[in-house]
N, C-alpha and C positions, 0 to 999 in steps of 0.2 A: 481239311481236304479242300473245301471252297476255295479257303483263304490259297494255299499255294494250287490252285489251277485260275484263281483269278490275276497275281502274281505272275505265272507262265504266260499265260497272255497279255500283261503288261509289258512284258521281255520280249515278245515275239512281236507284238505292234514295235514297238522301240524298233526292233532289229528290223523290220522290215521300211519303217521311217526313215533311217541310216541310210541303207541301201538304195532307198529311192530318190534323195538327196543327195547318192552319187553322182547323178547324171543330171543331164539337162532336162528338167520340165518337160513336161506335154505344152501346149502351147493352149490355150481358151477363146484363142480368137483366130480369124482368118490371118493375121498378120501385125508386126508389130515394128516396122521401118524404126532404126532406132535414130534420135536425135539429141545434139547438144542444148538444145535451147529449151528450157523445161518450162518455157511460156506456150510454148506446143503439141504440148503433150502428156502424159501419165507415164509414171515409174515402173517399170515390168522388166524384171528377169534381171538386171545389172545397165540395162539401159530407158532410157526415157521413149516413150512411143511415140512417132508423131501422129499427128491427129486421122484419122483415119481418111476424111474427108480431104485432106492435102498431099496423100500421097499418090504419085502418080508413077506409070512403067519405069524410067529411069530410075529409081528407088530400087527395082527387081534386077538392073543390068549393073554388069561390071566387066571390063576388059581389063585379062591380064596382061603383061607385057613382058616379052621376054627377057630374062635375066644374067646378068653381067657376073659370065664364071674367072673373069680376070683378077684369080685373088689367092692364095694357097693352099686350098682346099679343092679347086676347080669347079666346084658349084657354085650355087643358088639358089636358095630357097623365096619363093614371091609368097608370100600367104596373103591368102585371102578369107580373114577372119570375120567375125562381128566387128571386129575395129576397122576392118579396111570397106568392109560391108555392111552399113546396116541393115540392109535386107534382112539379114541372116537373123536378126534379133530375134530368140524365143524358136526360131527354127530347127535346131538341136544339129544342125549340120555346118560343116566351111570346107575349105578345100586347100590347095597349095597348087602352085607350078614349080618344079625342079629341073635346072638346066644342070645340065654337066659337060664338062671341056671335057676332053680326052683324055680318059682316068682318073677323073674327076671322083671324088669321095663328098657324098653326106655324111659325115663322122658319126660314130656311135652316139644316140639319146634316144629319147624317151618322150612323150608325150602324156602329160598327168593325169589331165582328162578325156581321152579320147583312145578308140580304136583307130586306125587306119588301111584304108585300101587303097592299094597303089596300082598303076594302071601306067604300064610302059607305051606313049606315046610314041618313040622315034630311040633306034641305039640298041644297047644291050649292057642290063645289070646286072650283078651279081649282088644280090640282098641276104641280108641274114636277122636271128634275131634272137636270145635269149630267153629262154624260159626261165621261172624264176626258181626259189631250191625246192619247193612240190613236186618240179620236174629233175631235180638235180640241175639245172643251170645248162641244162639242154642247147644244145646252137642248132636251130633249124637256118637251112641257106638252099639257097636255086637260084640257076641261072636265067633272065629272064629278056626275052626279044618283044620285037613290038607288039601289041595287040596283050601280052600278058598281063596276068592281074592277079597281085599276091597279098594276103593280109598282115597287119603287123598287130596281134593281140593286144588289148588295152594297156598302155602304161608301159609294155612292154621296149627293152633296149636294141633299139635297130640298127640298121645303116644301109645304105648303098652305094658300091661303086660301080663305076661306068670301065667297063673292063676292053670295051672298043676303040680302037685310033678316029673312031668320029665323033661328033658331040650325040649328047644324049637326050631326050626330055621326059618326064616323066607326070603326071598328076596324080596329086594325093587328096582324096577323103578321110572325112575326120566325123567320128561320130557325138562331136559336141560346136555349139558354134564358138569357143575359143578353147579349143585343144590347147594350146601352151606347150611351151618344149622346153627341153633340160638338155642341154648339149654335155655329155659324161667330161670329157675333157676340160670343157673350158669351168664347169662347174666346181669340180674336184684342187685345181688346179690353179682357176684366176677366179674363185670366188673373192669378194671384198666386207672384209676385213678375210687376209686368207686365214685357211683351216689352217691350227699349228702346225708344224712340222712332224714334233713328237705324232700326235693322231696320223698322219699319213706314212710316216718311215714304221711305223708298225702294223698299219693297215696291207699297206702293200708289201712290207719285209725287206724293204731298203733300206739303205743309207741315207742319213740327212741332205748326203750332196747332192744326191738325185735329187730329192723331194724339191730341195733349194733351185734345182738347177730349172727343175719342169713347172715351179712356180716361177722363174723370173721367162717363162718365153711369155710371146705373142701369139695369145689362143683367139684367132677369127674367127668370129661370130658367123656365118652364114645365111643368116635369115634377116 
């Protein structure tokens, strides 16, 4: 009886270890400005810290800049990661700027690590976004003006398009400081080395010459 309630509880630490190895750290320190030059600093989180004593306000500021939707998708996506920010290092947070031309689409994906909340700046979107098969593959969608703010659950398949003749802007929150993203199309599609044909003409219940046809386009990256 010991022996399997000691056992249980080695399963349930485990599982709860898992779980909290999903997400980004707590942080232990006031701040961890991240750096390349590891003559200045200790190793924390996926980046080197700089020394705490060299960090100064510029380290906390970043200006986005607005994004050039001149491309066949009519977006852009700016992110503003731990890569583009080291502030953010150990922060568990980053953000985006998303501009949109007029009917401009962020194409269906996914973000690995992160929640997001979106917050319509200027325009009007029409967002949506997939539940997974716990939900039956659910599409939640609303139309969204400025000043609104809609979530896109963890990991979850999204999108937005900008349904107005004017451009649009939007900002996104991320509940990890490198969200990452998986664009569905271009991954499916123009991965490299691509997926066989065979796996996708069965996948999706086409023909080869589809398959053939939507692997030889030109899938833009947006971000």
């Amino acid at each position: 009886m010991k022996g399997s309630v000691f056992i249980s509880l080695v399963a349930l630490l485990a599982l709860a270890s898992s779980l909290a190895s999903a997400y980004d750290p707590s942080p232990l320190q006031d701040f961890c400005v991240g750096v390349n030059d590891t003559k200045l600093g200790v190793f924390v989180n996926g980046k080197f810290c700089k020394d705490p004593n060299l960090v100064e306000a510029e380290d906390f500021f970043f200006h986005i800049m607005e994004g050039n939707t001149s491309n066949p998708l009519g977006s852009k996506v700016t992110q503003v990661s731990v890569n583009e920010f080291p502030g953010l290092n150990t922060l568990g947070i980053s953000l985006a700027r998303v501009d949109y031309a007029p009917y401009g689409l962020n194409p269906p994906h996914t973000h690995p690590r992160a929640t997001e909340v979106l917050t319509v700046l200027d325009g009007t979107l029409m967002v949506g976004f997939v539940a997974s098969d716990q939900n039956d593959n659910r599409f939640f969608t609303k139309v969204l003006n400025k000043g609104d703010v809609f979530i896109f659950p963890f990991s979850m398949i999204h999108f937005q398009l900008n349904v107005g003749p004017e451009n649009a802007v939007a900002l996104a929150s991320f509940s990890s400081q490198n969200p990452g993203v998986i664009t569905i199309a271009n991954a499916v599609f123009g991965s490299k080395p691509p997926i066989p044909s065979d796996v996708l003409s069965k996948a999706f219940q086409v023909g080869k010459d589809i398959i053939a046809y939507l692997q030889k386009q030109q899938w833009y990256d947006n971000n």
